[in-house]
N, C-alpha and C positions, 0 to 999 in steps of 0.2 A: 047670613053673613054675620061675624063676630063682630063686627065696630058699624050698627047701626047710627045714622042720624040722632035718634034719640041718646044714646051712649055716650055719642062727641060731646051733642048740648050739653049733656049733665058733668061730662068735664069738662068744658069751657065754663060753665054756669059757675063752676065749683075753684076752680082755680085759677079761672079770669076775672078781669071786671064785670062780665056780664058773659051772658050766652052765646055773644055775637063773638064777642072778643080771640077770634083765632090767632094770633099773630102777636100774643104777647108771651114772653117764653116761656113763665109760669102753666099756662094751658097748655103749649107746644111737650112741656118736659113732661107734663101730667099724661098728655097723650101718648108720646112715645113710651113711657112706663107701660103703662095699658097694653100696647101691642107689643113688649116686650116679655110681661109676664106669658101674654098669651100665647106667644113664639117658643119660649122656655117649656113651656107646658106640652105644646106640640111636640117640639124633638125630644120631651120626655119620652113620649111613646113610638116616636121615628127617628130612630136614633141615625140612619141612614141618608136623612135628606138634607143633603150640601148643600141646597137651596137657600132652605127655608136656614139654615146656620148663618148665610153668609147675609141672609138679608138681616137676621140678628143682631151680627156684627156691626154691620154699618145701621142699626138704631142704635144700637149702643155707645158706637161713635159720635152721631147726631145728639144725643140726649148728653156726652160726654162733654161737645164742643159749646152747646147750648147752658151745661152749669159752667163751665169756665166763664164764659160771657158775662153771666150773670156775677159772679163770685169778682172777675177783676172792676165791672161796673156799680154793682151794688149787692154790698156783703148782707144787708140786711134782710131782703129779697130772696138770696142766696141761703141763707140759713134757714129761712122760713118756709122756704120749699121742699129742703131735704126734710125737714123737720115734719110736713106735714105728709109727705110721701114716704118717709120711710125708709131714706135710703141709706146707704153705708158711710158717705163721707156728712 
């Protein structure tokens, strides 16, 4: 399996307050990254599977609604995540 227990920890560990910390959206958005890259990477090579696109989509949406959250509650949090993740906005 691609998203072992050990994998989560090290993103929770890494962009929560602790290891435990699932449910903070910082770990949530990091996680969702994670299986997003590795979804993209997938239908690189199966270009075919409607599936696996649509379940994409909707992380993509979840990771989408998850930085808005963050972004109208706290810009600073908000910055600091894109910033450390890499991402476009």
């Amino acid at each position: 399996m691609y998203l072992s227990p050990e994998i989560k920890k090290n993103i929770f560990k890494e962009h929560g307050s602790s290891d435990t910390d699932t449910g903070s959206p910082e770990s949530q958005i990091a996680l969702f990254t994670h299986r997003i890259g590795h979804l993209t990477n997938h239908l690189k090579n199966n270009k075919k599977d409607l599936n696996t696109r649509r379940s994409l989509v909707l992380l993509v949406n979840k990771r989408r609604k998850l930085l808005n959250y963050l972004k109208d509650n706290d810009i600073e949090r908000y910055r600091a995540i894109i910033k450390k993740l890499k991402l476009r906005k």
